[in-house]
C-alpha positions as CSV (number, residue, x, y, z in Angstrom):
1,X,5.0,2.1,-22.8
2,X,7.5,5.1,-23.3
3,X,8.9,2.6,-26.5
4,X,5.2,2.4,-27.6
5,X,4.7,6.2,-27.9
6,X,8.1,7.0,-29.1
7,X,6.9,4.5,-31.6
8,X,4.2,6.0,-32.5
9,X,5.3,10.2,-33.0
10,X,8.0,8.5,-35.4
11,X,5.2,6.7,-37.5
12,X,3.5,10.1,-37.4
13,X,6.4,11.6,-38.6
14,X,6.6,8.8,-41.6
15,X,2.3,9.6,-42.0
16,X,3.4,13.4,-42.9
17,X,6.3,12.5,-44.8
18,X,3.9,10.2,-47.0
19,X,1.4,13.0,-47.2
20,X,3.9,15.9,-48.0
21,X,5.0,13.1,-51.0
22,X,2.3,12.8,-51.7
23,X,1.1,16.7,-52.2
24,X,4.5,16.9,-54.2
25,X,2.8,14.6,-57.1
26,X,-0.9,16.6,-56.7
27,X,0.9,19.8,-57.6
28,X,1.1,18.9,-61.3
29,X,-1.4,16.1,-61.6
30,X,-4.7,14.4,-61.0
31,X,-5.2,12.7,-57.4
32,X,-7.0,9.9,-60.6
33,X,-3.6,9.5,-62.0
34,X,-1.8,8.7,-58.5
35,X,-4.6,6.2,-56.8
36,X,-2.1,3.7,-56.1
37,X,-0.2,6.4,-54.2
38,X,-2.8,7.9,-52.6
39,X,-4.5,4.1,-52.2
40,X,-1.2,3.7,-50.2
41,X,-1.4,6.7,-48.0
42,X,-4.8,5.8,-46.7
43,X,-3.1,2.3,-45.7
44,X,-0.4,4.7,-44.0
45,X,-3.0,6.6,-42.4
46,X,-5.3,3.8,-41.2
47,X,-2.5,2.1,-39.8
48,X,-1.3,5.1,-37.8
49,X,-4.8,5.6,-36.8
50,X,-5.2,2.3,-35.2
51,X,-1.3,2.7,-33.7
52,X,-2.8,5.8,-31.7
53,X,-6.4,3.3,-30.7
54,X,-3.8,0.6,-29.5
55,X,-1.7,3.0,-27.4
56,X,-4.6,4.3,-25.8
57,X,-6.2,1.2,-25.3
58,X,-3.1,-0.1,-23.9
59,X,-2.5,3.1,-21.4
60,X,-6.1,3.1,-19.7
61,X,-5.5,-0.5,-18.3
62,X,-1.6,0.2,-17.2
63,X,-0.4,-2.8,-16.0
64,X,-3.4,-4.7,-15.0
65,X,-3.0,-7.2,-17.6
66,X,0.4,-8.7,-19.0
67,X,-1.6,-9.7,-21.5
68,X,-2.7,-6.5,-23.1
69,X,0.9,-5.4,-22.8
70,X,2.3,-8.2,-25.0
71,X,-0.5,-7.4,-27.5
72,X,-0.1,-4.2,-27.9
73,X,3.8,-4.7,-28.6
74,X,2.5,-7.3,-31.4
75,X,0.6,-4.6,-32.7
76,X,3.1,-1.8,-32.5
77,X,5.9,-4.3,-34.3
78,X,3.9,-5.3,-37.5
79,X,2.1,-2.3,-38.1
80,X,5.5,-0.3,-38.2
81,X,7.2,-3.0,-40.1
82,X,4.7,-3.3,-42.8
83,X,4.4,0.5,-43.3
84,X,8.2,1.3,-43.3
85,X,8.8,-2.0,-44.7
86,X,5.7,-2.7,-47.3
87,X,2.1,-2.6,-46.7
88,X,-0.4,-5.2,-48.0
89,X,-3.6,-3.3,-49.9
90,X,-4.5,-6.0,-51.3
91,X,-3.5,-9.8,-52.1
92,X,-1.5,-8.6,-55.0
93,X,-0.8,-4.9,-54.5
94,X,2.2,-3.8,-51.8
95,X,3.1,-0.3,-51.4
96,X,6.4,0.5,-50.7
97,X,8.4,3.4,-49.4
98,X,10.3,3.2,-53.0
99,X,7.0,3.8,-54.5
100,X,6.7,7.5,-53.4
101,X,10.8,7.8,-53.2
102,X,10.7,7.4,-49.2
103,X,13.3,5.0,-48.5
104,X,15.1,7.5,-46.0
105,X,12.1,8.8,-44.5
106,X,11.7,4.6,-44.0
107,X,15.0,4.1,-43.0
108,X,14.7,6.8,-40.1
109,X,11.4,5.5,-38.9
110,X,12.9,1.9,-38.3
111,X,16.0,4.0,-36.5
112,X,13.9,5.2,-34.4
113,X,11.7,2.0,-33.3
114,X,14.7,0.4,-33.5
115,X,14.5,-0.9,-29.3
116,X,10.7,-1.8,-30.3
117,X,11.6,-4.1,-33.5
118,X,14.8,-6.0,-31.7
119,X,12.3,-8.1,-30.3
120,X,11.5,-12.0,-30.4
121,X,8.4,-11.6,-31.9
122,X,7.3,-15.0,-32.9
123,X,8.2,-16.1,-28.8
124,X,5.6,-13.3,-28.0
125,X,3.3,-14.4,-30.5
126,X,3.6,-18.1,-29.0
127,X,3.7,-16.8,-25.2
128,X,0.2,-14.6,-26.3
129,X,-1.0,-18.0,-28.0
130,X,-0.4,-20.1,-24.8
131,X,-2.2,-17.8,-22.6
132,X,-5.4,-17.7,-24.7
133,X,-5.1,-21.7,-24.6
134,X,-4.5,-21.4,-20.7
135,X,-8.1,-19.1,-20.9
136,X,-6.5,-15.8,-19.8
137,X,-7.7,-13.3,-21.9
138,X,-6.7,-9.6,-23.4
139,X,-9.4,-6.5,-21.9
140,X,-12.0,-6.4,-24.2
141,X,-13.9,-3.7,-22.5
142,X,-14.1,-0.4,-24.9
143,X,-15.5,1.1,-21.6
144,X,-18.7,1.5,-23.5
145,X,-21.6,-0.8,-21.5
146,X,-23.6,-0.8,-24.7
147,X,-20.6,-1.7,-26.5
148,X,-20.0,-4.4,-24.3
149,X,-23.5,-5.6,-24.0
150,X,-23.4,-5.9,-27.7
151,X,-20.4,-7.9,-27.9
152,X,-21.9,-10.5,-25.2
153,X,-24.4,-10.8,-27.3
154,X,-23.1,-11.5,-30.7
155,X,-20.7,-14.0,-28.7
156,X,-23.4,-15.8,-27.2
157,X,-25.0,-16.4,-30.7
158,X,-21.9,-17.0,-32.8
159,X,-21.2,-19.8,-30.3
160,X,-24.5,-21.1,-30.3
161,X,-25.5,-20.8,-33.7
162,X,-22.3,-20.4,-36.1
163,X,-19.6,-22.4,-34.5
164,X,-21.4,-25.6,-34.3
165,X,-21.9,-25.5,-38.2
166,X,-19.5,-23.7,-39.7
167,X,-17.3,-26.4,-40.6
168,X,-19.9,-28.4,-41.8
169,X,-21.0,-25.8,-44.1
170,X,-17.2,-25.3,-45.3
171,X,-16.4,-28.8,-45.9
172,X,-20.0,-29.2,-48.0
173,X,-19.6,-25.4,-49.8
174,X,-22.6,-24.6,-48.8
175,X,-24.3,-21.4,-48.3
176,X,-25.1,-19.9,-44.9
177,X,-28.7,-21.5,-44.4
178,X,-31.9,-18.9,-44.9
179,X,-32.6,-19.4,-41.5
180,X,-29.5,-18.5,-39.6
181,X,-29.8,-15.7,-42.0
182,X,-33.1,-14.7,-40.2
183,X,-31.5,-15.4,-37.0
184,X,-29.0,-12.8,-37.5
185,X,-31.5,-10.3,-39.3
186,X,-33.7,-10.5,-35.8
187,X,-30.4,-9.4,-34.2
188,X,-30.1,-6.4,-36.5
189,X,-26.9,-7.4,-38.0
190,X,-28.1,-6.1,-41.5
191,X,-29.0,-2.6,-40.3
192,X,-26.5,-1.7,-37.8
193,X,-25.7,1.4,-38.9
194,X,-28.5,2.2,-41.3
195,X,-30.9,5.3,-39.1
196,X,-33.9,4.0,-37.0
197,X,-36.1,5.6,-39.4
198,X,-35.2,3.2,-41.7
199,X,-35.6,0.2,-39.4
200,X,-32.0,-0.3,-38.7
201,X,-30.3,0.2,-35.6
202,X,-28.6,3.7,-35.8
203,X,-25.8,2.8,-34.4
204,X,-22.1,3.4,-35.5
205,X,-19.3,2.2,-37.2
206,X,-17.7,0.7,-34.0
207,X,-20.4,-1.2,-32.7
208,X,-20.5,-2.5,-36.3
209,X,-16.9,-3.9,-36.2
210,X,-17.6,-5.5,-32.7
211,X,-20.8,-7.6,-34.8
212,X,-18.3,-8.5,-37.6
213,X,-15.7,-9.6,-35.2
214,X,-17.6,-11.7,-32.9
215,X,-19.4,-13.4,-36.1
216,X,-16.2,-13.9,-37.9
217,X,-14.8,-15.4,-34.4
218,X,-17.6,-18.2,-35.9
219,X,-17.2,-18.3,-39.5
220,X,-15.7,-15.4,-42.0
221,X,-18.5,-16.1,-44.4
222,X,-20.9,-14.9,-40.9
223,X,-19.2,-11.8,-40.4
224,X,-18.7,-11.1,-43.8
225,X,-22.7,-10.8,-44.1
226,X,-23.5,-7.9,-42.3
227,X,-20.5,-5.9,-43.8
228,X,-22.1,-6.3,-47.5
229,X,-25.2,-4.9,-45.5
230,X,-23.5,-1.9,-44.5
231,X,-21.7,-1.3,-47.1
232,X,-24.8,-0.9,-49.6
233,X,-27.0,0.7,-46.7
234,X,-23.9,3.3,-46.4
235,X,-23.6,4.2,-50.3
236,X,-27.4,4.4,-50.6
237,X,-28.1,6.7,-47.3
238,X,-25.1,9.1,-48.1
239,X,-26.0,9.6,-52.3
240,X,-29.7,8.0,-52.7
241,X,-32.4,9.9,-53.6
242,X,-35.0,10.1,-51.1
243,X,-37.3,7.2,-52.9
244,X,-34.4,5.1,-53.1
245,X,-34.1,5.1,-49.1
246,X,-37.7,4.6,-48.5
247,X,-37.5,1.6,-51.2
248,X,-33.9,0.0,-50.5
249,X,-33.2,0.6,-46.6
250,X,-35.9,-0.9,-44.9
251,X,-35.3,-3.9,-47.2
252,X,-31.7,-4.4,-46.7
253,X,-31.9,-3.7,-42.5
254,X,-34.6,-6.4,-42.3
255,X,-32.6,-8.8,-44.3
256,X,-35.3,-9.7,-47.1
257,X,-32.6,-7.9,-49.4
């Protein structure tokens, strides 16, 4: 665990070296005319971000579960390579430490993690693989019961309702049928985080992800539903006018948008 959080105050360190590189370019120009830069930051920052969730994650359970351990070193180990190393935005867009003219501020990061990256990942990735096969398990719990009741839930549906047909519907290109579209609207998938007022559920971001995950356990094109959902409920409730949330929210939470 002590690699873990030495691990993460270096990738800190690389966060604020990013940012300060960042600032540098801002002086004299437009944050418009450096998007890819500042596009890449966020990726930096997100990362980081979920490096800290991980650790924490990983600390509250000790060593209760080998499993967890070996995950969280997966996690730790790709994250710091692809942001000292180059970082995926998008199927054809990488940034680089070159890019914002951070290839010693990279070099000192992987110096540092250096114990954490000498590591045979692709045995751990197998040794995590053959446990899941074996039905152990990593801790799922966020400690949140309405979390977890959540996540039971969306399990016991994508199991029931989504597994059983995906493939079919992938082999055939077909659309998600209208009525496991229903199905999923009765859950509240389309209006998770859109306010009660509304008819959604008022919930937050997180308990959003947990829906995405356990429906894209079943089928991407499942999960991927209820995020076009939010995304539209989120743009409209943050800048539409007042009519436009009476009109539009309702609509999309219910699913008959």
């Amino acid at each position: 665990m002590a690699d873990l959080r030495q691990a993460l105050n270096a990738a800190r360190d690389y966060r604020a070296s990013v940012k300060a590189a960042l600032g540098a370019r801002l002086v004299s120009g437009r944050i418009d005319e450096e998007q890819r830069a500042a596009h890449g930051y966020a990726w930096v920052a997100t990362l980081v971000a979920a490096l800290e969730a991980v650790l924490e994650w990983s600390e509250a359970r000790g060593s209760k579960n080998d499993l967890d351990a070996r995950i969280a070193i997966l996690a730790f180990a790709e994250c710091i390579g692809q942001i000292g190393g180059g970082l995926p935005m998008g199927q054809n867009e990488i940034f680089r430490p070159g890019d914002l003219g951070l290839g010693s501020a990279a070099r000192t990061l992987f110096d540092r993690c250096a114990d954490l990256l000498d590591v045979d990942y692709a045995a751990t990735r197998g040794e995590v693989a053959a446990a899941l096969a074996q039905g152990q398990w990593p801790s799922e719990s966020l400690d949140d019961a309405e979390a977890d009741t959540i996540r039971e839930q969306y399990r016991r549906f994508t199991n029931a309702v989504i597994v059983p047909q995906a493939h079919g519907w992938h082999l055939a290109n077909d659309l998600i049928p209208e009525a496991v579209i229903q199905a999923m609207a009765d859950l509240g998938t389309f209006g998770v985080c859109i306010p009660e007022i509304y008819g959604g559920l008022g919930l937050g971001k997180l308990k959003m992800c947990i829906i995405t995950e356990e429906l894209s356990r079943g089928w991407i094109g499942a999960g991927s539903l209820g995020t076009r959902s939010e995304i539209a409920g989120e743009l409209i409730g943050l800048n539409g006018t007042e009519a436009q949330k009476a009109w539009w929210l309702p609509r999309i939470a219910s699913g008959e948008v």
